[in-house]
Structures are given as C-alpha cells and as structure tokens.
Residue, then its C-alpha position, 0 to 999 in steps of 0.5 A: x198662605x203657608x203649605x202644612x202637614x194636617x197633623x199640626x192642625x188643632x182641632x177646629x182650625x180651617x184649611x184648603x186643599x188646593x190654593x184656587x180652590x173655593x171649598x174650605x174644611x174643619x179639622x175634626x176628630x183623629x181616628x186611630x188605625x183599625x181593623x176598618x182602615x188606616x188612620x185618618x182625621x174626620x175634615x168637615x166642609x166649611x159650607x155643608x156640615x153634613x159632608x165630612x171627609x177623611x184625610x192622612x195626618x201626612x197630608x198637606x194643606x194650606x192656612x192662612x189665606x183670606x175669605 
C-alpha cells in the first residue's frame, strides 16, 4: 500500500481512506474554489454510486492494496 496526495490521482482511479478500512472510493471530478465552499474533488463509494463525498486535493489516502 502507498500513502498519497489525492491530487495525484487521475480520474477514476480507486482508493481507501483508512488502511483497515473496507469501504472503497472513485476519484471523480475537481470542483474549482467558489463562492459556495473551497475546492475539492467529488469521491464516489465503490459499493454505492449514489453516495458521493468531497475531499481537499491535500488529502492523503491509500492505493495500491488488494480487494
């Protein structure tokens, strides 16, 4: 497993938060600083399209890891 920066993810690549964790996320679409809140990229859950979260580009996550 390696520890990264989200915003070396491309698009559609897949990552954990957490090392122990189960859930798993899709890196989506950047949203651009606005008057609505800071920039952040759409995270959508592996196992439930419909659930979608937003995450600083600064965060660091994990890749690389089996299923």
């Amino acid at each position: 497993m390696q520890h990264v920066q989200l915003r070396t993810l491309k698009e559609g690549d897949i990552f954990k938060r957490k090392v122990d964790t189960e859930n798993v996320f899709i890196r989506e679409h950047y949203n651009r600083k606005d008057d609505f809140g800071p920039a952040s990229f759409c995270c959508s859950d592996w196992y439930d399209q419909g659930r979608c979260i937003q995450l600083k580009p600064s965060t660091m996550v994990f890749i690389d890891f089996d299923f």
